[in-house]
C-alpha positions in Angstrom: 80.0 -2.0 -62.0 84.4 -2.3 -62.7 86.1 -2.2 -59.9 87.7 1.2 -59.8 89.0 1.1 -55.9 91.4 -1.5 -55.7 90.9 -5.3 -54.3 87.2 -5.5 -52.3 86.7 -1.9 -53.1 83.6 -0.7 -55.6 81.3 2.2 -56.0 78.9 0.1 -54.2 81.0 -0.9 -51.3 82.0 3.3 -51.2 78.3 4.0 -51.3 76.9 1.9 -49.1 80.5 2.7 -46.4 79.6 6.3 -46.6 76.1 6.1 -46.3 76.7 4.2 -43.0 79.0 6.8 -41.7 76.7 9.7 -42.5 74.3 8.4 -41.2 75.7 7.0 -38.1 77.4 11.0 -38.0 73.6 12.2 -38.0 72.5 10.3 -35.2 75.0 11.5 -33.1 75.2 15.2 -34.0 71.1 14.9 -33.3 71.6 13.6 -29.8 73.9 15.9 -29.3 71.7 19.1 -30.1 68.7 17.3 -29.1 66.3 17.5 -32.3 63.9 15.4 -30.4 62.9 17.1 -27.2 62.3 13.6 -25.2 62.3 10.2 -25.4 61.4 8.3 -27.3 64.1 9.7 -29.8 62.4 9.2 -32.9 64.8 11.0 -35.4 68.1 9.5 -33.9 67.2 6.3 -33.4 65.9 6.0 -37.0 69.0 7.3 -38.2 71.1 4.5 -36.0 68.8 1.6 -37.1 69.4 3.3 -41.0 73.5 3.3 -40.1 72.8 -0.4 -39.4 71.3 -0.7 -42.0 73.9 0.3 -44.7 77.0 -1.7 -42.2 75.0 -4.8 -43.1 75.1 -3.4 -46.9 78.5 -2.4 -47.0 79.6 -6.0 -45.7 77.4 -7.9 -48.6 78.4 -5.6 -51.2 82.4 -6.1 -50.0 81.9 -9.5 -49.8 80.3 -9.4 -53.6 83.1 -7.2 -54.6 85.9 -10.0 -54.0 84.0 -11.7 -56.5 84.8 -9.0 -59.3 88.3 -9.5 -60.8 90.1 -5.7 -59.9 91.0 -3.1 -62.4 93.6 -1.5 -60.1 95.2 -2.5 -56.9 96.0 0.4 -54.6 98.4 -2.0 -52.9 101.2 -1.1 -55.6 101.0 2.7 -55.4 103.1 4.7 -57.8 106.3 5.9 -55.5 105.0 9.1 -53.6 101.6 8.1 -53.8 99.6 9.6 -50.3 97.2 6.7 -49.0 93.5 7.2 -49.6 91.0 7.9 -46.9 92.3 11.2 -45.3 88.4 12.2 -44.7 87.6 8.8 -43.4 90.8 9.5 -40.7 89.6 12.7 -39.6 85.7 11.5 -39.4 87.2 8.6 -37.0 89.5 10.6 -34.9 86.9 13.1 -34.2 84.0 10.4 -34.3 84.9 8.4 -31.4 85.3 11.3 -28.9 82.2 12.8 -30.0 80.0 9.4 -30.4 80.9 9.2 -26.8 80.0 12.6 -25.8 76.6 12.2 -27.6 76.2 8.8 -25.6 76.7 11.1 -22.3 74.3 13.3 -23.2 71.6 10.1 -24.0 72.3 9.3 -20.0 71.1 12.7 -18.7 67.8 12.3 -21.2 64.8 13.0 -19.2 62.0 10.7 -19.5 59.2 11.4 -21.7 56.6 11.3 -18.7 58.8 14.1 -17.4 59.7 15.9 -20.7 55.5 15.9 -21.4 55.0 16.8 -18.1 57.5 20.4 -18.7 56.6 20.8 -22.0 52.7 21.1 -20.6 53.8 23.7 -17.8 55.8 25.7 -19.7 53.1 25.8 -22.3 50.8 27.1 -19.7 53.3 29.5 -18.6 54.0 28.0 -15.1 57.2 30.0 -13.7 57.8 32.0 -11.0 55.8 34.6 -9.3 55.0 36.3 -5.7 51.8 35.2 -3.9 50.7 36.8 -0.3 50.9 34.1 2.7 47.3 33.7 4.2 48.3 32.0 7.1 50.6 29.1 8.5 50.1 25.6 8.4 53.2 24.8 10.6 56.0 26.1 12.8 58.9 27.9 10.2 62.5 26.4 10.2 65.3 28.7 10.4 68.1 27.3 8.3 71.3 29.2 9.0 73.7 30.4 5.7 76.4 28.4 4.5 78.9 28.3 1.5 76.4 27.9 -0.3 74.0 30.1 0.4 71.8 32.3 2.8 69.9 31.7 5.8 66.2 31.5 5.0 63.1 29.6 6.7 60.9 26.9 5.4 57.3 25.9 6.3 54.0 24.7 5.0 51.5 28.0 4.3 48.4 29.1 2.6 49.0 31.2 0.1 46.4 33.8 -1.7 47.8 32.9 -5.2 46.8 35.7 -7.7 45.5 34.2 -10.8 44.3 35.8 -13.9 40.1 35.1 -12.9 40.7 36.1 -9.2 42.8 34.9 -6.0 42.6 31.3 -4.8 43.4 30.3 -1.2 45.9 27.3 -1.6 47.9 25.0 0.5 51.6 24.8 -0.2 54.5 22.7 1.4 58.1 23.9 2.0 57.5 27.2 0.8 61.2 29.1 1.5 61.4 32.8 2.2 64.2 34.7 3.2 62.4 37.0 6.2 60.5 34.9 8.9 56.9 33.7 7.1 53.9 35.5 8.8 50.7 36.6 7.6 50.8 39.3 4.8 54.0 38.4 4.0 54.8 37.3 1.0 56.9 34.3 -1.0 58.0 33.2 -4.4 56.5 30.3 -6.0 55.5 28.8 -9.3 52.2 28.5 -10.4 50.6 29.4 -14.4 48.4 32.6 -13.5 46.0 31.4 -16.4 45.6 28.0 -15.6 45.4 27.4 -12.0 44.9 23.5 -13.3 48.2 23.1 -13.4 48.8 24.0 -9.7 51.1 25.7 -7.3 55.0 24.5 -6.3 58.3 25.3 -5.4 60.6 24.4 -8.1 60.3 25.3 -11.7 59.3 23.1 -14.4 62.7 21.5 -14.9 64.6 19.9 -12.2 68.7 20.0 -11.7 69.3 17.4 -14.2 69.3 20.2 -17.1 72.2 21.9 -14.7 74.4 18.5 -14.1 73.9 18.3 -17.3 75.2 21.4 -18.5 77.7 21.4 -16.2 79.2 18.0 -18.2 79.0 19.8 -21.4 81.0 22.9 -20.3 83.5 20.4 -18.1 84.0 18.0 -21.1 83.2 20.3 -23.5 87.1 20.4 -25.4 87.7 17.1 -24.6 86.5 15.8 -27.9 88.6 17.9 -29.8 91.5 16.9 -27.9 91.1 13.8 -28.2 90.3 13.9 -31.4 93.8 15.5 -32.2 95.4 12.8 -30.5 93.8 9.8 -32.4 94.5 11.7 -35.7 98.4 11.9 -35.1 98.7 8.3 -33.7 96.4 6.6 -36.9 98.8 5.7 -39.9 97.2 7.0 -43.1 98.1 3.2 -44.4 96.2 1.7 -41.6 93.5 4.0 -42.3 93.4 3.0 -46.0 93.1 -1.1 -45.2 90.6 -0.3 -43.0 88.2 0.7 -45.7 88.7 -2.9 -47.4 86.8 -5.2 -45.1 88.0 -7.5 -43.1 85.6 -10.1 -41.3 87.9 -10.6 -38.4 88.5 -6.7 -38.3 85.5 -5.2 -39.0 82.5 -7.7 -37.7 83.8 -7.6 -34.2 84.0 -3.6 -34.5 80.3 -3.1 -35.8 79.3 -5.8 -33.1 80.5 -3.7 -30.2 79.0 -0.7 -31.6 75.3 -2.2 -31.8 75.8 -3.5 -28.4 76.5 0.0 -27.9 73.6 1.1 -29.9 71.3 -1.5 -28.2 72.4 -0.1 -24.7 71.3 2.7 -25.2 67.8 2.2 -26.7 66.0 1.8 -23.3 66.9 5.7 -22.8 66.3 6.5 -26.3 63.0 4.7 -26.7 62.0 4.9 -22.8 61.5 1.6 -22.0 62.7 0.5 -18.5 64.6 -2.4 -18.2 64.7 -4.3 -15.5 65.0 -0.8 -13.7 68.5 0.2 -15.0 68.1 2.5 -17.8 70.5 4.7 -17.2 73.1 1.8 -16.5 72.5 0.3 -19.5 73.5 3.8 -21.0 76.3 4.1 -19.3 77.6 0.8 -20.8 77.5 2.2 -24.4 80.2 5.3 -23.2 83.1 2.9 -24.0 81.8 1.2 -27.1 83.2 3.7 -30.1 86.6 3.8 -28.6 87.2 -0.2 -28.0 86.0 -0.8 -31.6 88.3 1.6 -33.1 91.1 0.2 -30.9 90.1 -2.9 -31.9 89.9 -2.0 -36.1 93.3 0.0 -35.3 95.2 -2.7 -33.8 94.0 -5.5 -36.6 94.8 -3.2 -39.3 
């Protein structure tokens, strides 16, 4: 295998370098669009431990590589001759915004006792639906409007919920309705008309963490193309190109704060408490991709 790439550089270092890219690209594109549903994260967290994986090649095969006497040193460029690694530029400049992102996204992961838990209602059709109040259980709360919304009245009711095999008298708490509750009247609630198994509440399946979630996405939505426009125009193309040669004081340090990175988010990704902080451990990883490409930038 000749050396073809200049000093430290082979097809094997360039294989195994891309491989961990791509694959380290994957795992954050899947968090991102959510290929698994819930924890644990099965198809991204394979595809981190296989990015990993292929850092720990690239470094052996550089390391072999220095061994192999060079056919062509990229260092002494003809005159005019544009540095290599243009794609490896744009894939960090747009990387590190994104890796980030994908990391936010890991912190609003719902568990997989709660992602179970939706995907069994929703597969049972649980949603919402208007059942006729029986009688009260308790003295109705008038809750004026505000900003936010309207007046309406809470209290705990019977309800005459109308499943598919025939009506069932059931107790509900905190049922809301906009008119003052009485019997005959009637409220929304959610309940599975085939499967009254499954019960009768007040919310739907999901709670408001899809929304704050959503509401992230739409808020920080540009931001990593912005930023990624930004790191492109401040990274020298010659940086860029010794980048690819590694470097054990440049590049171990780097790949060490992204599998701390990696590692704190695992607890969300594999939903495993620990020590009851498992979003705060998530939150940790949010700075990781940007402090070890500050890091790589500024050794370079």
């Amino acid at each position: 295998m000749g050396d073809t790439h200049g000093p430290g550089r082979t097809r094997c270092t360039s294989t195994t370098g891309w491989l961990m890219v791509g694959s380290a690209v994957a795992a954050v594109l899947c968090a991102i669009v959510g290929v698994s549903p819930y924890p644990p994260l099965v198809v991204e967290t394979g595809l981190a431990g296989a990015s990993a994986f292929f850092a720990a090649c690239w470094v052996a095969a550089s390391l072999h590589a220095r061994r192999v006497p060079p056919g062509a040193d990229l260092r002494k460029r003809p005159p005019g001759r544009r540095p290599r690694g243009r794609l490896l530029r744009i894939v960090l400049a747009f990387g590190v915004p994104v890796a980030t992102f994908a990391a936010l996204v890991l912190c609003f992961t719902e568990s997989g006792e709660e992602g179970r838990r939706v995907e069994r209602l929703e597969r049972a059709g649980y949603d919402r639906h208007e059942a006729r109040i029986v009688r009260l259980a308790g003295e109705p709360v008038h809750h004026p409007a505000t900003d936010d919304g309207d007046a309406y009245y809470s209290t705990d009711v019977v309800l005459s919920v109308p499943y598919d095999d025939g009506p069932r008298d059931v107790p509900v708490t905190g049922v809301s309705t906009v008119e003052r509750p009485g019997p005959g009247t009637t409220a929304e609630v959610f309940f599975a008309p085939g499967h009254p198994e499954v019960g009768v509440g007040t919310s739907p399946a999901r709670t408001g963490g899809g929304l704050i979630a959503v509401v992230f996405f739409i808020a920080l939505g540009p931001w990593p193309f912005v930023a990624g426009a930004a790191i492109r125009s401040y990274m020298e193309p010659e940086a860029v190109e010794k980048m690819r040669r590694f470097d054990a004081g440049t590049h171990l340090p780097a790949l060490g704060i992204l599998l701390l990175g990696v590692l704190a988010l695992l607890p969300v990704a594999l939903d495993v408490p620990v020590a009851g902080f498992t979003r705060l451990w998530a939150l940790l990883a949010l700075p990781a991709p940007a402090l070890a490409l500050t890091w790589a930038a500024r050794r370079a």
